[in-house]
Structures are given as structure tokens and as C-alpha cells.
N, C-alpha and C positions, 0 to 999 in steps of 0.2 A: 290581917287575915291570913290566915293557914291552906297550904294547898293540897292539905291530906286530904284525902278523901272519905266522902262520909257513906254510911250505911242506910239503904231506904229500904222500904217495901215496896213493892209496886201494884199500886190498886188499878191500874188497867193495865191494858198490854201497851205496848212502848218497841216500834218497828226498831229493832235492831240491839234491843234492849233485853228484854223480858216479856213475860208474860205476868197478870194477878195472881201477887202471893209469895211472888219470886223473892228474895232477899239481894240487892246488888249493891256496888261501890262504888258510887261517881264522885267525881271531883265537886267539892264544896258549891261553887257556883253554879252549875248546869243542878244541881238538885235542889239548892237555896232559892235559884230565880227561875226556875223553869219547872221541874217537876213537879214540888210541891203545890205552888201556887196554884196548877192548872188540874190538881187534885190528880196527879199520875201517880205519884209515890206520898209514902207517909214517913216520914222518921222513922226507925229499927230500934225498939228496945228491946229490953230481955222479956218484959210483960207482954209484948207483942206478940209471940209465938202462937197464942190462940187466935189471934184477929188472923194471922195467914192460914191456920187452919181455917176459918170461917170464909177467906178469900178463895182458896181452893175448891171448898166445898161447894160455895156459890158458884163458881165457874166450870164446876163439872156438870154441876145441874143444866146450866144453860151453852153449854157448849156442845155442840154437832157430837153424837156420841164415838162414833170411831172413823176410821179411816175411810173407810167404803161409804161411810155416811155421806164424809164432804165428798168423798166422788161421784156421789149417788144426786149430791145436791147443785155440783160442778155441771152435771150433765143435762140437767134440767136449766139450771141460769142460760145455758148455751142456747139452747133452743127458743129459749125464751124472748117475746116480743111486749119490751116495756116502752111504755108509751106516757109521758108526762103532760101535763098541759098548764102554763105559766101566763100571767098579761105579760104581753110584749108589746113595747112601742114602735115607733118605727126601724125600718134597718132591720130587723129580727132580734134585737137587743131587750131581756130580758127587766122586768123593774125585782132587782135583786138577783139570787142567785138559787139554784136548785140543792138542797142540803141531803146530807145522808141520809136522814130522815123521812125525807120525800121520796128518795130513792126508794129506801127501802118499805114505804108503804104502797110506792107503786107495782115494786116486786108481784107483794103479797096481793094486790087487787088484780093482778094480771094472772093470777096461780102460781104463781114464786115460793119456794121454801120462804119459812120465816127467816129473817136476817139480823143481824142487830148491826145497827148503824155504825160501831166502832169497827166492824168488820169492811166498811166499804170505804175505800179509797181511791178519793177523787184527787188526778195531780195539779188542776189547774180547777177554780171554782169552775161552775157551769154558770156562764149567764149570757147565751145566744140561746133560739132557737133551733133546729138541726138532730143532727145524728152526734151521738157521743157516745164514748167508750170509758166504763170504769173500771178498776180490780175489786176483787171481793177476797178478802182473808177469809177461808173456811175451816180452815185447820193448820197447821202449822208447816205442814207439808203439800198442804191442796191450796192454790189459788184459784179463781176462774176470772175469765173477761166477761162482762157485762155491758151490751150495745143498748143504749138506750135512745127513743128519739122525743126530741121535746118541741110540744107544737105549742101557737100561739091561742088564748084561749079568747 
């Protein structure tokens, strides 16, 4: 095996990587056994040039439109009182864990901007009940914290 580095696309965003659509060059390994697989990147050909136009396009549609947008949407999440409800067994220990997904539906039934689940990160799973804290990617420049608390149902 060769240690040049290969060319991907990137069909999500990738912290510290890229963004969808991006063209990058990581070491053969970390895009052989890691990216591809988990459908982060796609192989770079010459024929590919239109699929990252169509990546692009798809992610301006669904991306927060400008800057003031995600601060507009930063300032809202702040205020914002999300409330989850999970079965918990004893101890306050939850059966499984709270996913981004749930996050962000709870967002939305609480009056939350819409969110999309790749934009939330969570550093440790969630699986007590309590008070917890996430991030939310809004834009490339805008983060917000997001307090959530999760009660036992």
C-alpha cells in the first residue's frame, strides 16, 4: 500500500475537513476506511464535476441563507427551553440514548428553527436524565449552545 494521498469529494460536512462538494486530499487510509464507508466522501473523478455541482446546489437550498440568518437563529436556540422525555430506569439512567434527531425534533416542537441533525453536536452520547448542553453548527462562522433538559417519561 501507497501513502500518497487520495482525492474525495465530500458529500457531508467533515469538522475540520470540509464542507459538501468540497474536493480534498487525505492520506489513502483515513478516506479508504473512514470516509468513504460512512458515506462522508465519494471518490474524485474527472466525471464528477457535476455531482459537486449538484452537492453544492443541494446545500445552498437547505443551508441557513446568510449570516444574520444563523445569528438570527443563534438567538432564538438561546432562549430556548427544550424539553425531552425518554423511559428511564432506575438511578435516572436512560434505556438507550437521546440522538440528534430527537434533539432536533424537539427543537422544532418547542418553536425552534428547523435544524438538520448533522448540524448538532453532541460530545458525550446523552443517556441520563437532567440538564445537558449541546453545540449546533449554523453556519460556518455561527455556533450556538443549546441547553436541553431530559426528563423520565
Amino acid at each position: 500500500m501507497s501513502g500518497k494521498p487520495m482525492k474525495l469529494i465530500l458529500t457531508q460536512e467533515v469538522t475540520g475537513l470540509g464542507t459538501p462538494g468540497d474536493v480534498v486530499e487525505v492520506k489513502a487510509g483515513y478516506g479508504r476506511n473512514y470516509l468513504v464507508p460512512r458515506s462522508l466522501a465519494m471518490p474524485w473523478t474527472r466525471g464528477s464535476e457535476k455531482q459537486i455541482d449538484l452537492i453544492k446546489r443541494a446545500r445552498q437550498a437547505r443551508e441557513i441563507r446568510s449570516l444574520d440568518d444563523a445569528r438570527e437563529a443563534a438567538s432564538r436556540l438561546s432562549g430556548l427551553k427544550v424539553r425531552l422525555q425518554k423511559r428511564a430506569g432506575s438511578g435516572g439512567r436512560l434505556f438507550g440514548s437521546i440522538s440528534t434527531a430527537d434533539i432536533a425534533e424537539a427543537v422544532r416542537n418547542a418553536g425552534g428553527p428547523e435544524l438538520d441533525k448533522r448540524k448538532i453536536e453532541v460530545k458525550n452520547p446523552i443517556k441520563t436524565i437532567g440538564a445537558h448542553q449541546v453545540a449546533v453548527r449554523l453556519h460556518p462562522d455561527v455556533s450556538a449552545r443549546l441547553d436541553i433538559e431530559v426528563a423520565a417519561s
